[in-house]
C-alpha positions as CSV (number, residue, x, y, z in Angstrom):
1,X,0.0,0.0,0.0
2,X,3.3,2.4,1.0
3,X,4.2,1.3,-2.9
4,X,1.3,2.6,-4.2
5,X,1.5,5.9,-2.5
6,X,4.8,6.5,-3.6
7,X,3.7,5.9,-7.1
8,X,0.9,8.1,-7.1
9,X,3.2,10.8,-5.8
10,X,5.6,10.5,-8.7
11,X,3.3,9.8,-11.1
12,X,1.6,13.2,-9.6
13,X,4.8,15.2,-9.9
14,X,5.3,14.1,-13.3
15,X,2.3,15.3,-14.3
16,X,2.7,18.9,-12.7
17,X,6.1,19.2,-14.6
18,X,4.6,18.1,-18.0
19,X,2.2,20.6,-18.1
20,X,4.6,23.0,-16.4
21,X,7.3,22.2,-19.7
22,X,3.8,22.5,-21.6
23,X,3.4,26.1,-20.7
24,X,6.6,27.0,-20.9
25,X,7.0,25.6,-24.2
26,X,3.5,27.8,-25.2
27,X,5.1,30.7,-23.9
28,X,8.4,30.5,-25.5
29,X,6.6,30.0,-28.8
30,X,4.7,33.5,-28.1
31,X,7.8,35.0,-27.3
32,X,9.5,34.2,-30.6
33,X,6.9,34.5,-32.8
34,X,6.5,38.5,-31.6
35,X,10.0,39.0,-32.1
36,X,9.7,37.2,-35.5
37,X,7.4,39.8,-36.4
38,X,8.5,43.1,-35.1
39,X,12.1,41.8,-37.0
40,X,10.1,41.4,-40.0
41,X,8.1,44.9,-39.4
42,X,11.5,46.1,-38.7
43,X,13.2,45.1,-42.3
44,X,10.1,46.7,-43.9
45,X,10.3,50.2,-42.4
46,X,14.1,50.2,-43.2
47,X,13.3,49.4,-46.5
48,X,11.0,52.4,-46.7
49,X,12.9,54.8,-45.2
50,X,16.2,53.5,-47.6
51,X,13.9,54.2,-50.5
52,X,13.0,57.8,-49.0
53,X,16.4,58.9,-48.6
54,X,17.0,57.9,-52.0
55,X,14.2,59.7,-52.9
56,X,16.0,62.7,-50.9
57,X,19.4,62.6,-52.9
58,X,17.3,62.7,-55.9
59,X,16.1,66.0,-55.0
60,X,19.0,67.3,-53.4
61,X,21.1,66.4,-56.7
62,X,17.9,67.9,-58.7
63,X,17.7,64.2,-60.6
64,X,14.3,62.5,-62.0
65,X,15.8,59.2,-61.7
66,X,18.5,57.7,-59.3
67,X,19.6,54.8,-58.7
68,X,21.4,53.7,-55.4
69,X,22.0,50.4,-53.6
70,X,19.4,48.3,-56.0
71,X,16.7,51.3,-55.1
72,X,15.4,53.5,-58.2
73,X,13.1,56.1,-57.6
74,X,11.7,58.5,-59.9
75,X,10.6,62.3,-59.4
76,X,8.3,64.3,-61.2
77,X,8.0,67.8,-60.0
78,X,5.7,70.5,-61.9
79,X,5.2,74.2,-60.7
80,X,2.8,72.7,-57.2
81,X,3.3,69.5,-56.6
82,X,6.0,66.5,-56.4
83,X,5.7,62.7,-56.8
84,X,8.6,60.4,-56.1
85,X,7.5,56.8,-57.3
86,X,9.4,53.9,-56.5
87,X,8.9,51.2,-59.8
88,X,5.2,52.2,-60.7
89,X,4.6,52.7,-56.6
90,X,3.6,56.5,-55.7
91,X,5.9,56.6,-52.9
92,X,5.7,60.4,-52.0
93,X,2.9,63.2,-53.3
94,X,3.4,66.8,-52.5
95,X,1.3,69.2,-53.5
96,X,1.4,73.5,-52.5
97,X,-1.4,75.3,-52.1
């Protein structure tokens, strides 16, 4: 009957750290799927703000098209407004009033 006790016991505190190395485990996974993404949301505003400062030497060197680091943007300026487009993407509109 002691035997059995014993058993139960471990069996008991088996159980407690499977679902302990369960939750753990479920945690970790939240964890490193945030970071995943905030990496990944990370990359993309870089990427944006590369292609606006590209977009920036462009005016600064007064060019319509410039090419730096595998970025091209384009500008078209008139008398009121600026577009910088990046490809066929409308990256930037200005327009004075």
């Amino acid at each position: 009957m002691e035997n059995l006790k014993k058993q139960k016991i471990k069996a008991y505190i088996l159980l407690e750290a499977l679902v302990a190395l369960a939750i753990f485990a479920f945690i970790a996974t939240i964890v490193l799927e945030n970071i995943r993404i905030m990496r990944q949301n990370q990359a993309i505003t870089m990427k944006r703000e590369e292609v606006l400062r590209v977009a920036h030497m462009a005016l600064q060197t007064q060019k319509d098209t410039l090419t730096l680091n595998g970025i091209t943007v384009r500008v078209e300026k008139s008398n009121n407004q600026l577009i910088v487009y990046q490809g066929e993407k409308e990256v930037l509109y200005v327009e004075r009033r």
